[in-house]
C-alpha positions as CSV (number, residue, x, y, z in Angstrom):
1,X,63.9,96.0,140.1
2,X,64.5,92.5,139.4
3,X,68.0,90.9,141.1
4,X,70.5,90.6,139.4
5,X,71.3,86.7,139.4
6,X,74.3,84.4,137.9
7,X,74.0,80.6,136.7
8,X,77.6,79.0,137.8
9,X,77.1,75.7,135.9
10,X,76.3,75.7,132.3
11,X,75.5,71.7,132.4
12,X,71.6,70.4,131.5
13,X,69.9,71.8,134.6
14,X,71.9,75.3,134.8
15,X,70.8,75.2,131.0
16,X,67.4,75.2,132.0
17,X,68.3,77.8,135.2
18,X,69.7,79.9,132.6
19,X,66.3,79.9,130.2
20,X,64.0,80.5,132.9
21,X,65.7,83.3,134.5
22,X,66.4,85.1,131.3
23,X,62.2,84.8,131.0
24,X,61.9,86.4,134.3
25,X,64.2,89.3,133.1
26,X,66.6,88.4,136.1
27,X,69.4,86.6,134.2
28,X,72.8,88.8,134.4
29,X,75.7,86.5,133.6
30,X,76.9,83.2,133.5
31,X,79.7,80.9,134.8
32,X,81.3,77.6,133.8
33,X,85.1,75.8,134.4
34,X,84.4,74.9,130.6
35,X,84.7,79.4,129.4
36,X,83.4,78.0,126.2
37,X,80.4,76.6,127.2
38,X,79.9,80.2,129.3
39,X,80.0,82.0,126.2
40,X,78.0,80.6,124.2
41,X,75.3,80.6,126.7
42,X,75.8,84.2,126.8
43,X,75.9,85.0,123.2
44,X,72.9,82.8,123.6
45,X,70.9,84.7,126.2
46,X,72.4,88.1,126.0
47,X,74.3,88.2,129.1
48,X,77.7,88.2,130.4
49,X,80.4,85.0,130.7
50,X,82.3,85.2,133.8
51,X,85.4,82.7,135.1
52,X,84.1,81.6,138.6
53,X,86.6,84.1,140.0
54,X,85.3,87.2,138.4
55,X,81.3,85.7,139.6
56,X,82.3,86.1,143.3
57,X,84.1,89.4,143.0
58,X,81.9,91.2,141.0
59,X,79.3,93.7,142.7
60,X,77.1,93.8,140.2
61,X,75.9,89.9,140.7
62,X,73.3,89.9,143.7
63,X,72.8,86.4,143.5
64,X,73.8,83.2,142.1
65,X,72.2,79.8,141.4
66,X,74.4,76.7,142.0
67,X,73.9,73.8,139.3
68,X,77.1,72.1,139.9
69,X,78.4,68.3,140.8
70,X,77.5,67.9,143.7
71,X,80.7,68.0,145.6
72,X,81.5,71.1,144.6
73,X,78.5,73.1,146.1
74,X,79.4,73.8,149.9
75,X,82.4,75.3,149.1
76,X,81.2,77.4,146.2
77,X,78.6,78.6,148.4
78,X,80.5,79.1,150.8
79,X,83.1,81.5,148.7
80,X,79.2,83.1,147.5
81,X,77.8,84.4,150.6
82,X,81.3,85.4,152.0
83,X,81.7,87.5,148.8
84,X,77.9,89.0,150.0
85,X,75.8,86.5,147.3
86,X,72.5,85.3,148.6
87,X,72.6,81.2,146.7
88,X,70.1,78.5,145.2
89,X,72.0,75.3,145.6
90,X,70.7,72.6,143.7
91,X,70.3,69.5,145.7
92,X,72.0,67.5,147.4
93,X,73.7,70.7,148.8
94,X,76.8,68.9,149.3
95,X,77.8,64.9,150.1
96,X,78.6,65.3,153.9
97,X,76.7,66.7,156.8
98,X,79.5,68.6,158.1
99,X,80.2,70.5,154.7
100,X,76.5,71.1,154.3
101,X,76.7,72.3,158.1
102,X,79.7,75.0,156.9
103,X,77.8,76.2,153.9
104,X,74.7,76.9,156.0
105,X,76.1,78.6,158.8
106,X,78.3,80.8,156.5
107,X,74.7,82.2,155.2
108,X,73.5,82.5,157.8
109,X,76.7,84.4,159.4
110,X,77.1,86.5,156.1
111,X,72.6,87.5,156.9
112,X,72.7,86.1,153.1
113,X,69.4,84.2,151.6
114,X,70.2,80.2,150.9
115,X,68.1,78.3,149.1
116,X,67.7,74.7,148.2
117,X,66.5,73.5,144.5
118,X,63.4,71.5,145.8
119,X,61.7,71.9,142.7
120,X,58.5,69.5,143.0
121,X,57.8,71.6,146.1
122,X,57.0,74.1,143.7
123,X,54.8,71.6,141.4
124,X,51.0,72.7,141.6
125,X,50.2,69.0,141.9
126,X,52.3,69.0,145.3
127,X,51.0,72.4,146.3
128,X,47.6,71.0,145.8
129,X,48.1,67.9,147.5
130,X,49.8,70.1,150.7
131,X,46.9,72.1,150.7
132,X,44.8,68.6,150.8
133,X,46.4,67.5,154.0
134,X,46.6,71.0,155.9
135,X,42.7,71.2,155.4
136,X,42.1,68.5,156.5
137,X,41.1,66.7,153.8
138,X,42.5,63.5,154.6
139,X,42.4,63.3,157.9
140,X,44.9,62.0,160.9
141,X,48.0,61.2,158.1
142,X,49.4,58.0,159.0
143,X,51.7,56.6,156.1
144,X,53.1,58.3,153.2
145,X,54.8,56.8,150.5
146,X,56.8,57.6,147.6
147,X,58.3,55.9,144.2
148,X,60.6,57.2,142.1
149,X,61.8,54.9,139.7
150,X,63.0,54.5,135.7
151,X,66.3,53.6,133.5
152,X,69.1,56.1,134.8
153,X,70.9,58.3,135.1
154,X,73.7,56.5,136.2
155,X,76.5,58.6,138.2
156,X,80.1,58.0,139.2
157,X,79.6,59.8,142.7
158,X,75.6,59.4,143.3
159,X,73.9,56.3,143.6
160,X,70.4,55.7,142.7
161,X,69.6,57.1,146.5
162,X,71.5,60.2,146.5
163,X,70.4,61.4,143.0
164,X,66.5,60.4,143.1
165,X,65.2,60.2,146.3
166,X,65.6,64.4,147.3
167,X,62.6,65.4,145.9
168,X,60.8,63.2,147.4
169,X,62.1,63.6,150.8
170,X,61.4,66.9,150.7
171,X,57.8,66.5,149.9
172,X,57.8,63.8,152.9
173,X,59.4,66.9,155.5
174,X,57.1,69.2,154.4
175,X,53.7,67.3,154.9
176,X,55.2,66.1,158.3
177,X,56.4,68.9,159.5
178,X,59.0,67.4,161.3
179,X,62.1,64.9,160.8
180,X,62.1,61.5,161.6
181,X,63.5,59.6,164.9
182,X,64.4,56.5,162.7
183,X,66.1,56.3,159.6
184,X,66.4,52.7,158.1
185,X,67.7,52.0,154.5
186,X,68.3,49.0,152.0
187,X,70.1,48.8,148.9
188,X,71.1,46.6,146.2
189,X,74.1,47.4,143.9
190,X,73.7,45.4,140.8
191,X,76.0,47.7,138.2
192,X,78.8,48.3,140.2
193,X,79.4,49.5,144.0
194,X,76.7,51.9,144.3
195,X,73.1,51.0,145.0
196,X,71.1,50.8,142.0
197,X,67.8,50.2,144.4
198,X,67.3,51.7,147.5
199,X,64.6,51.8,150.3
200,X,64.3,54.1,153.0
201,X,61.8,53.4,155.6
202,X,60.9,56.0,158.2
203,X,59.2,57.1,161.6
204,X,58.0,59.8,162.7
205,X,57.1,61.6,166.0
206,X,53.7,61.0,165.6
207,X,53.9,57.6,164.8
208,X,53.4,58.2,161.0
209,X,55.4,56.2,158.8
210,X,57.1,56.4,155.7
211,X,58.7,54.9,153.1
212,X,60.6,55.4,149.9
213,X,61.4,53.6,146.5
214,X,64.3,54.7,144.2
215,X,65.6,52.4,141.7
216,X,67.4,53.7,138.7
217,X,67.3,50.4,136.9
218,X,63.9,49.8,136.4
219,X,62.3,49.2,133.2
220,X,59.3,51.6,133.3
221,X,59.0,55.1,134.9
222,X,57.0,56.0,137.6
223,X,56.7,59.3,139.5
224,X,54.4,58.8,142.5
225,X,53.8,60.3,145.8
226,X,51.1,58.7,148.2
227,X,49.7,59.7,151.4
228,X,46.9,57.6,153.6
229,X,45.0,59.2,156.3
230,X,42.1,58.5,157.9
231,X,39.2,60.1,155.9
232,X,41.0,59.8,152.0
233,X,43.9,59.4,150.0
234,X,45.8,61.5,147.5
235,X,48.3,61.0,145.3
236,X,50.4,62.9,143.3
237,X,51.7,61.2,140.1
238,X,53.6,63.0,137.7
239,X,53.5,60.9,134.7
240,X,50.0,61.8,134.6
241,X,48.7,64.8,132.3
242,X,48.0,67.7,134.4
243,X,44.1,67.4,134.7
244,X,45.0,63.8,136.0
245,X,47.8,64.7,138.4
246,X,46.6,64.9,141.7
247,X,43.8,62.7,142.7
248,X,42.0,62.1,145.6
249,X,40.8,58.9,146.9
250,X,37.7,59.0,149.8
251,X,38.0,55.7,151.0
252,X,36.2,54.6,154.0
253,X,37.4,51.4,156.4
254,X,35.8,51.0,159.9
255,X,34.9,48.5,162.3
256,X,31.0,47.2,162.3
257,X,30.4,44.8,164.7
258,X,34.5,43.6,165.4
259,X,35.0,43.1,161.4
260,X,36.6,45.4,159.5
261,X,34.7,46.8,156.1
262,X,35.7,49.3,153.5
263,X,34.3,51.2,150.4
264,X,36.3,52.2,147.4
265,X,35.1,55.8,145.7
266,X,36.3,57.0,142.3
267,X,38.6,59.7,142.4
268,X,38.1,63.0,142.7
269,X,40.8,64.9,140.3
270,X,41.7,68.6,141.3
271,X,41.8,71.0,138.8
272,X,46.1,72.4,138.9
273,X,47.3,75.7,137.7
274,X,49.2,75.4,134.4
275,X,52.9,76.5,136.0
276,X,56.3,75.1,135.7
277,X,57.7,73.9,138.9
278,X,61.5,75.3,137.7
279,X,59.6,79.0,137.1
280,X,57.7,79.1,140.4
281,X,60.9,78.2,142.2
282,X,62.9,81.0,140.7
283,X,59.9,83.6,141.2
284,X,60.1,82.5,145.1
285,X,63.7,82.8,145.1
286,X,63.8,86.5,143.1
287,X,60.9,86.9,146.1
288,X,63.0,86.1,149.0
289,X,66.3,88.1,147.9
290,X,64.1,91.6,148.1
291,X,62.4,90.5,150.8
292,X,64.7,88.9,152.7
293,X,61.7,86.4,153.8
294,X,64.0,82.7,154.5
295,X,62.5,80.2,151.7
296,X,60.4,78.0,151.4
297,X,62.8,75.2,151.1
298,X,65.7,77.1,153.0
299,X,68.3,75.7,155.1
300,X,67.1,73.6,157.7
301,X,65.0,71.6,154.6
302,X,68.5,71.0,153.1
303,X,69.9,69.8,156.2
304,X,66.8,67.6,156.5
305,X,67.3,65.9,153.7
306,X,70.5,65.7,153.9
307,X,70.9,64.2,157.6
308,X,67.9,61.0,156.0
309,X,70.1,60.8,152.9
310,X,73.0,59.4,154.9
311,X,71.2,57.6,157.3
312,X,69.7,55.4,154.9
313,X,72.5,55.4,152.9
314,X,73.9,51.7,152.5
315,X,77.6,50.8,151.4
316,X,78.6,47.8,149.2
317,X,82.3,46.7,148.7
Protein backbone atom coordinates (compact mmCIF):
# COMPACT_ATOMS: atom_id res chain seq x y z
CA UNK A 1 0.00 0.00 0.00
CA UNK A 2 0.81 3.35 -0.94
CA UNK A 3 1.77 5.90 2.19
CA UNK A 4 -0.32 7.87 3.23
CA UNK A 5 1.19 11.49 2.71
CA UNK A 6 -0.01 15.31 3.62
CA UNK A 7 0.94 18.64 1.60
CA UNK A 8 1.24 21.42 4.55
CA UNK A 9 1.51 24.41 2.19
CA UNK A 10 -1.18 24.93 -0.35
CA UNK A 11 1.03 27.84 -2.17
CA UNK A 12 2.34 27.28 -6.14
CA UNK A 13 4.83 24.43 -5.40
CA UNK A 14 2.58 22.49 -2.61
CA UNK A 15 -0.05 23.04 -5.51
CA UNK A 16 1.95 21.08 -7.75
CA UNK A 17 3.05 18.55 -4.54
CA UNK A 18 -0.59 18.25 -4.19
CA UNK A 19 -1.34 17.21 -8.15
CA UNK A 20 1.41 14.81 -8.34
CA UNK A 21 0.78 12.90 -5.39
CA UNK A 22 -2.91 12.66 -5.95
CA UNK A 23 -1.50 10.89 -9.49
CA UNK A 24 0.49 8.52 -7.61
CA UNK A 25 -2.64 7.56 -5.47
CA UNK A 26 -0.61 8.70 -2.26
CA UNK A 27 -2.27 12.05 -1.56
CA UNK A 28 -4.38 11.77 1.90
CA UNK A 29 -4.95 15.36 3.10
CA UNK A 30 -3.94 18.76 2.96
CA UNK A 31 -2.81 21.64 5.27
CA UNK A 32 -2.66 25.46 4.97
CA UNK A 33 -2.64 28.62 7.81
CA UNK A 34 -5.06 30.13 4.97
CA UNK A 35 -8.20 26.77 5.96
CA UNK A 36 -9.74 28.14 2.80
CA UNK A 37 -7.15 27.56 0.51
CA UNK A 38 -6.99 23.84 2.33
CA UNK A 39 -10.37 23.24 1.34
CA UNK A 40 -10.62 23.96 -1.80
CA UNK A 41 -7.62 21.94 -2.56
CA UNK A 42 -9.45 19.13 -1.01
CA UNK A 43 -12.76 19.53 -2.62
CA UNK A 44 -10.34 19.80 -5.45
CA UNK A 45 -8.40 16.54 -5.15
CA UNK A 46 -10.67 14.48 -3.01
CA UNK A 47 -8.94 14.46 0.16
CA UNK A 48 -9.08 15.82 3.56
CA UNK A 49 -8.31 19.71 4.88
CA UNK A 50 -6.52 19.64 8.06
CA UNK A 51 -5.39 22.82 10.46
CA UNK A 52 -1.62 22.26 10.91
CA UNK A 53 -2.52 20.95 14.42
CA UNK A 54 -4.82 18.24 13.49
CA UNK A 55 -1.77 17.15 10.52
CA UNK A 56 0.74 16.32 13.35
CA UNK A 57 -1.73 14.56 15.58
CA UNK A 58 -3.38 12.54 13.28
CA UNK A 59 -2.29 8.69 12.98
CA UNK A 60 -3.58 8.23 9.85
CA UNK A 61 -0.88 10.74 8.05
CA UNK A 62 2.46 8.69 7.51
CA UNK A 63 4.08 11.39 5.93
CA UNK A 64 4.18 14.90 5.03
CA UNK A 65 5.73 17.10 2.38
CA UNK A 66 6.87 20.58 3.51
CA UNK A 67 6.25 23.50 0.89
CA UNK A 68 6.41 26.36 3.21
CA UNK A 69 8.39 29.82 3.52
CA UNK A 70 11.28 29.01 4.21
CA UNK A 71 11.66 29.94 7.83
CA UNK A 72 9.14 28.05 8.86
CA UNK A 73 10.43 24.56 7.87
CA UNK A 74 12.83 23.39 10.80
CA UNK A 75 10.43 23.80 13.17
CA UNK A 76 7.57 22.29 11.39
CA UNK A 77 9.67 19.40 10.78
CA UNK A 78 10.70 19.19 13.69
CA UNK A 79 6.97 19.07 15.41
CA UNK A 80 6.59 16.18 12.12
CA UNK A 81 9.02 13.54 13.09
CA UNK A 82 8.43 14.10 16.92
CA UNK A 83 4.75 13.44 16.15
CA UNK A 84 6.31 9.99 14.23
CA UNK A 85 6.05 11.76 10.39
CA UNK A 86 8.82 10.80 8.06
CA UNK A 87 9.25 14.76 5.91
CA UNK A 88 10.15 16.15 2.34
CA UNK A 89 11.28 19.65 3.04
CA UNK A 90 11.44 21.74 0.21
CA UNK A 91 14.72 23.60 0.06
CA UNK A 92 16.44 25.64 1.62
CA UNK A 93 15.47 23.39 4.72
CA UNK A 94 15.60 26.31 6.88
CA UNK A 95 17.75 29.85 6.90
CA UNK A 96 20.34 28.92 9.68
CA UNK A 97 22.76 26.08 10.04
CA UNK A 98 21.94 25.52 13.56
CA UNK A 99 18.01 25.16 12.91
CA UNK A 100 18.73 23.01 9.95
CA UNK A 101 21.20 21.10 12.49
CA UNK A 102 17.83 20.64 15.07
CA UNK A 103 15.54 19.47 12.31
CA UNK A 104 17.99 16.89 11.17
CA UNK A 105 18.93 15.35 14.27
CA UNK A 106 15.28 15.24 15.45
CA UNK A 107 14.85 12.61 12.30
CA UNK A 108 17.27 11.10 12.83
CA UNK A 109 16.52 10.70 16.73
CA UNK A 110 12.71 9.97 16.01
CA UNK A 111 14.47 6.74 13.12
CA UNK A 112 12.02 9.08 10.81
CA UNK A 113 12.84 9.36 6.83
CA UNK A 114 13.92 13.27 5.83
CA UNK A 115 14.09 14.26 2.70
CA UNK A 116 15.17 17.40 0.82
CA UNK A 117 13.22 18.69 -2.41
CA UNK A 118 16.31 18.55 -4.81
CA UNK A 119 14.23 18.23 -7.69
CA UNK A 120 16.71 18.59 -10.79
CA UNK A 121 18.45 15.64 -9.12
CA UNK A 122 15.65 13.87 -10.22
CA UNK A 123 15.72 15.41 -13.88
CA UNK A 124 16.76 12.63 -16.53
CA UNK A 125 19.00 15.22 -18.16
CA UNK A 126 20.98 15.37 -14.73
CA UNK A 127 20.67 11.58 -14.16
CA UNK A 128 22.13 11.17 -17.56
CA UNK A 129 24.76 13.58 -17.15
CA UNK A 130 25.72 11.79 -13.50
CA UNK A 131 25.77 8.62 -15.28
CA UNK A 132 28.29 10.54 -17.86
CA UNK A 133 30.82 11.33 -15.23
CA UNK A 134 30.64 8.05 -13.15
CA UNK A 135 31.49 6.08 -16.34
CA UNK A 136 33.90 7.72 -17.07
CA UNK A 137 32.91 9.53 -19.83
CA UNK A 138 34.58 12.62 -19.33
CA UNK A 139 37.35 11.79 -17.64
CA UNK A 140 39.50 13.32 -14.58
CA UNK A 141 36.47 16.25 -13.77
CA UNK A 142 38.31 19.36 -13.16
CA UNK A 143 35.72 22.39 -13.27
CA UNK A 144 32.12 22.50 -13.18
CA UNK A 145 30.05 25.26 -13.66
CA UNK A 146 26.58 26.33 -13.31
CA UNK A 147 24.17 29.39 -14.42
CA UNK A 148 21.02 30.06 -13.29
CA UNK A 149 19.71 33.18 -14.31
CA UNK A 150 16.27 35.17 -15.49
CA UNK A 151 13.75 38.09 -14.35
CA UNK A 152 12.66 37.08 -10.64
CA UNK A 153 11.21 36.00 -8.40
CA UNK A 154 11.93 38.56 -6.10
CA UNK A 155 11.53 37.65 -2.26
CA UNK A 156 11.40 39.70 0.93
CA UNK A 157 13.53 37.06 2.97
CA UNK A 158 15.61 35.26 -0.04
CA UNK A 159 17.94 36.90 -2.12
CA UNK A 160 18.67 35.92 -5.61
CA UNK A 161 21.41 33.36 -3.81
CA UNK A 162 19.32 31.68 -1.40
CA UNK A 163 16.26 31.08 -3.72
CA UNK A 164 18.19 30.02 -7.08
CA UNK A 165 21.34 28.67 -6.48
CA UNK A 166 20.05 25.10 -4.37
CA UNK A 167 19.48 23.19 -7.22
CA UNK A 168 22.45 23.73 -8.56
CA UNK A 169 24.52 23.11 -5.59
CA UNK A 170 23.08 20.02 -5.28
CA UNK A 171 23.93 18.86 -8.60
CA UNK A 172 27.58 20.24 -7.92
CA UNK A 173 27.72 17.81 -4.36
CA UNK A 174 26.51 15.11 -6.02
CA UNK A 175 29.06 14.85 -9.05
CA UNK A 176 31.78 15.63 -6.44
CA UNK A 177 31.06 13.57 -4.05
CA UNK A 178 32.31 15.66 -1.50
CA UNK A 179 31.94 19.32 0.02
CA UNK A 180 34.18 21.97 -0.58
CA UNK A 181 37.25 23.29 1.65
CA UNK A 182 36.62 26.94 0.35
CA UNK A 183 33.65 28.78 0.03
CA UNK A 184 33.99 32.33 -1.69
CA UNK A 185 31.00 34.50 -2.68
CA UNK A 186 30.14 37.88 -4.44
CA UNK A 187 27.11 39.83 -4.70
CA UNK A 188 25.63 42.88 -5.93
CA UNK A 189 22.28 44.26 -4.48
CA UNK A 190 20.86 46.64 -7.05
CA UNK A 191 16.90 46.46 -5.89
CA UNK A 192 17.22 46.88 -2.42
CA UNK A 193 19.48 45.08 0.34
CA UNK A 194 19.57 41.75 -0.93
CA UNK A 195 21.87 40.53 -3.68
CA UNK A 196 20.20 40.46 -6.90
CA UNK A 197 23.56 38.72 -8.46
CA UNK A 198 25.59 36.44 -6.76
CA UNK A 199 28.76 34.31 -7.44
CA UNK A 200 29.97 31.52 -5.61
CA UNK A 201 33.33 30.17 -6.43
CA UNK A 202 34.52 26.84 -4.97
CA UNK A 203 37.35 24.22 -4.25
CA UNK A 204 37.37 21.05 -3.74
CA UNK A 205 39.51 18.26 -2.23
CA UNK A 206 40.67 17.22 -5.30
CA UNK A 207 41.52 20.32 -6.58
CA UNK A 208 38.34 20.61 -8.84
CA UNK A 209 36.83 23.85 -8.98
CA UNK A 210 33.58 25.33 -9.15
CA UNK A 211 31.63 28.04 -9.79
CA UNK A 212 28.16 29.47 -9.73
CA UNK A 213 25.95 32.22 -11.44
CA UNK A 214 22.59 33.41 -9.96
CA UNK A 215 21.16 36.58 -11.02
CA UNK A 216 17.51 37.17 -10.67
CA UNK A 217 17.59 40.40 -12.71
CA UNK A 218 18.67 39.36 -15.87
CA UNK A 219 16.94 39.87 -19.02
CA UNK A 220 16.97 36.38 -20.60
CA UNK A 221 16.76 32.92 -18.98
CA UNK A 222 19.19 30.51 -18.93
CA UNK A 223 19.32 27.06 -17.11
CA UNK A 224 22.75 25.59 -17.57
CA UNK A 225 24.97 23.14 -15.83
CA UNK A 226 28.62 22.54 -17.19
CA UNK A 227 31.18 20.11 -16.39
CA UNK A 228 34.98 19.94 -18.13
CA UNK A 229 37.05 16.88 -17.71
CA UNK A 230 39.72 15.64 -19.32
CA UNK A 231 38.36 13.42 -22.21
CA UNK A 232 34.77 15.61 -22.95
CA UNK A 233 32.28 17.88 -21.76
CA UNK A 234 28.64 17.77 -21.00
CA UNK A 235 26.11 19.98 -20.30
CA UNK A 236 22.89 20.00 -19.07
CA UNK A 237 20.70 22.87 -20.25
CA UNK A 238 17.20 22.98 -19.38
CA UNK A 239 15.82 25.51 -21.69
CA UNK A 240 16.56 23.06 -24.32
CA UNK A 241 13.70 20.49 -25.65
CA UNK A 242 14.25 17.19 -24.22
CA UNK A 243 16.08 15.46 -27.26
CA UNK A 244 18.48 18.57 -26.92
CA UNK A 245 18.98 18.58 -23.16
CA UNK A 246 21.98 16.92 -22.34
CA UNK A 247 24.87 17.07 -24.75
CA UNK A 248 28.14 15.94 -24.79
CA UNK A 249 31.09 17.65 -26.09
CA UNK A 250 34.48 15.32 -27.00
CA UNK A 251 36.91 17.81 -27.13
CA UNK A 252 40.53 17.05 -27.30
CA UNK A 253 43.53 19.62 -26.04
CA UNK A 254 47.06 18.34 -25.61
CA UNK A 255 50.50 19.26 -25.85
CA UNK A 256 52.56 18.46 -29.34
CA UNK A 257 55.75 19.48 -29.28
CA UNK A 258 55.46 22.34 -25.96
CA UNK A 259 52.28 24.06 -27.89
CA UNK A 260 49.14 23.38 -26.88
CA UNK A 261 46.41 22.21 -29.71
CA UNK A 262 42.75 21.32 -29.54
CA UNK A 263 39.84 19.91 -31.66
CA UNK A 264 36.23 20.84 -31.36
CA UNK A 265 33.63 17.75 -32.20
CA UNK A 266 29.83 18.30 -32.64
CA UNK A 267 27.87 17.13 -29.93
CA UNK A 268 26.72 14.03 -29.20
CA UNK A 269 22.92 14.44 -27.72
CA UNK A 270 21.64 11.50 -25.36
CA UNK A 271 18.53 10.28 -25.82
CA UNK A 272 16.46 11.15 -21.97
CA UNK A 273 13.51 9.32 -20.63
CA UNK A 274 10.26 11.46 -20.92
CA UNK A 275 9.74 11.89 -16.86
CA UNK A 276 8.91 14.78 -14.66
CA UNK A 277 11.62 15.57 -12.27
CA UNK A 278 8.67 16.60 -9.46
CA UNK A 279 7.09 12.73 -10.13
CA UNK A 280 10.35 10.89 -9.91
CA UNK A 281 11.09 12.73 -6.67
CA UNK A 282 7.86 11.80 -4.99
CA UNK A 283 8.12 8.07 -6.37
CA UNK A 284 11.68 8.00 -4.49
CA UNK A 285 10.24 9.51 -1.53
CA UNK A 286 6.90 7.04 -1.45
CA UNK A 287 10.16 4.45 -2.06
CA UNK A 288 12.11 5.36 0.90
CA UNK A 289 9.13 5.65 3.60
CA UNK A 290 8.48 1.53 3.00
CA UNK A 291 11.74 1.00 2.70
CA UNK A 292 13.25 2.89 5.02
CA UNK A 293 16.32 3.18 2.45
CA UNK A 294 17.90 7.19 3.56
CA UNK A 295 17.30 9.34 0.19
CA UNK A 296 18.83 10.20 -2.39
CA UNK A 297 19.01 13.80 -1.42
CA UNK A 298 18.63 13.11 2.44
CA UNK A 299 20.07 14.99 5.23
CA UNK A 300 23.58 15.42 4.99
CA UNK A 301 22.80 16.84 1.06
CA UNK A 302 20.64 19.50 2.92
CA UNK A 303 23.15 20.33 5.31
CA UNK A 304 25.58 20.57 2.32
CA UNK A 305 23.94 22.99 0.70
CA UNK A 306 23.06 24.68 3.31
CA UNK A 307 26.58 25.11 5.17
CA UNK A 308 27.83 26.71 0.94
CA UNK A 309 24.66 28.78 1.00
CA UNK A 310 25.90 30.83 3.96
CA UNK A 311 29.35 30.78 3.20
CA UNK A 312 29.02 32.51 0.11
CA UNK A 313 26.37 34.39 1.33
CA UNK A 314 27.31 38.29 1.09
CA UNK A 315 25.49 41.12 3.19
CA UNK A 316 24.77 44.70 2.01
CA UNK A 317 23.67 47.58 4.28
Amino acid sequence: MNPRIAVLGCGYWGGNHIRTLKSLGALHAVSDVDPARAERFAAEHGCLALTPDELFARADVDAIVMALPPQFHADFAIRAVEAGKDVLVEKPIALTVPDAERAVQAARDNGRVFMTGHVLRFHPAFEGLKALVDKGELGEVGYIHSHRLGLGKFHAENDALWDLAPHDLSMILAITGTAPIEVRGEGAAVLNHLSDFAHLHMRFPNGLRGHLFASRLNPYRERRLTVVGTKGMAVFDDSEPLERKLALYRHAVWQDEGQWTSTMNEPTYIALENAMPLTRELEHFIHCIQTREEPRTGADEALGVLRILTAGTVTHD
